[in-house]
N, C-alpha and C positions, 0 to 999 in steps of 0.2 A: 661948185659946178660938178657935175657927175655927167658920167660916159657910158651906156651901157655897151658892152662887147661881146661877143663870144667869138671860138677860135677861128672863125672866117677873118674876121676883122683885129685880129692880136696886133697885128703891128699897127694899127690905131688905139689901139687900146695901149697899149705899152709908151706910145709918142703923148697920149693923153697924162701917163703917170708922168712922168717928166714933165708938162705943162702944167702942173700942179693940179692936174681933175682928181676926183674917185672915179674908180674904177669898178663898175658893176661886172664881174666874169658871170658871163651867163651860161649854166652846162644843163644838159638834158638828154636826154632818151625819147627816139621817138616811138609810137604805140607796138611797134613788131621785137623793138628791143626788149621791152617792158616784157612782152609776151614773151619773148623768149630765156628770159633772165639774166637778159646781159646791162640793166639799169645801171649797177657800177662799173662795170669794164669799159660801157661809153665814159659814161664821170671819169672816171682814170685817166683815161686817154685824152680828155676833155681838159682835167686840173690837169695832169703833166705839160700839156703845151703853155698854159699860165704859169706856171711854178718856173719853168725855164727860161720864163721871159721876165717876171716880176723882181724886182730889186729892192722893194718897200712894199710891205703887207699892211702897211697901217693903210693903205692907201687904195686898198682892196676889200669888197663887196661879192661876197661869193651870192649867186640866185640859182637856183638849183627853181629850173623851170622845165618839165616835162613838156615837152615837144607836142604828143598826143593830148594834152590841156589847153595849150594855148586859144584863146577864144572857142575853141567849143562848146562851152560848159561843163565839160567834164575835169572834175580836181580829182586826185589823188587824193586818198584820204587820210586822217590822220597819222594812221599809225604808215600808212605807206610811203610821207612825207616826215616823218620824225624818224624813220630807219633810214633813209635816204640822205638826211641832214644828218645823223648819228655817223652813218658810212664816213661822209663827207671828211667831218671833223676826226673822225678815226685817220681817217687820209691826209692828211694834214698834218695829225699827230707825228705819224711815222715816215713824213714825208720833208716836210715842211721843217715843223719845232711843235711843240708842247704847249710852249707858249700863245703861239700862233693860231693853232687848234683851238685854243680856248679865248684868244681874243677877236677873232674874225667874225664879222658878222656874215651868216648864211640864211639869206634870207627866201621867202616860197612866192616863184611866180605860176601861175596859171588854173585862168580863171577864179584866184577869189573874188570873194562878193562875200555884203552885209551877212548873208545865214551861214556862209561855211569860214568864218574868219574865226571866233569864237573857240573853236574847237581844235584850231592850228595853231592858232595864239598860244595856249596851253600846252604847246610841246617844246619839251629843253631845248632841243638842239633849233629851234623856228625861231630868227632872232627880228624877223621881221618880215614884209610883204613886198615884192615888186607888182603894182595894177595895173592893168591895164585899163579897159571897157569899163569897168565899174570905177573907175576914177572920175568918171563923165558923169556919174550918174547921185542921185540924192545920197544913193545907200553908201556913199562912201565915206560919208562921216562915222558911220558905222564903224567902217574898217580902219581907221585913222582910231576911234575908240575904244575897239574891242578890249585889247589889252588891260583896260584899266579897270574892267569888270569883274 
């Protein structure tokens, strides 16, 4: 069973690890932050309230889901969600463990779909997808495939 969260809802999210869920941390920026180039300093402030509360990271799902994405159809593109996932895991690194950093999965919410999955898929640090809308839809066998292409 899995819990999506983010830091509105931490103390559900934290009562979930202990009930033995995964824990999806969901962190994002929304389009003024983006614009302004503050996309990590929300993420920081975003992971810091997770980290202070998490006591097992196996049991943890980072989604680095841009706010300004969320069902609009506008994604992030790749390399703007592979520097964001790189930050991420950099944060982690020096925050968290090394370890940790490298075992966590961080995965990309907003709006994928069938044609822009393919090209996220192929970026190191994009260890998988959170979907929404396109989860409902044919093309999302698509995205449940892409990776193996």
């Amino acid at each position: 069973p899995v819990l999506c969260v983010d830091t509105t809802a931490l103390s559900s999210g934290i009562n979930a690890e202990y009930g033995g869920l995964i824990v999806i941390a969901c962190i994002g920026e929304k389009a003024e932050e983006r614009k302004s180039g503050s996309t990590m300093k929300v993420c920081i402030e975003q992971l810091t309230a997770f980290k202070d509360n998490i006591s097992d990271w196996n049991k943890v799902v980072i989604a680095y889901e841009p706010v300004w994405a969320i069902g609009t159809g506008q994604v992030a593109t790749p390399e703007i969600a592979q520097e964001t996932h790189s930050n991420i895991r950099s944060w982690l690194a020096a925050n968290v463990s090394s370890e940790i950093a490298s075992s966590v999965r961080i995965i990309y919410g907003g709006s994928v779909n069938g044609k822009n999955c393919g090209e996220l898929a192929k970026q190191p640090d994009i260890d998988g997808f959170l979907v929404g809308g396109a989860s409902l839809k044919p093309e999302f066998v698509d995205i449940v495939n892409c990776n193996k292409s």
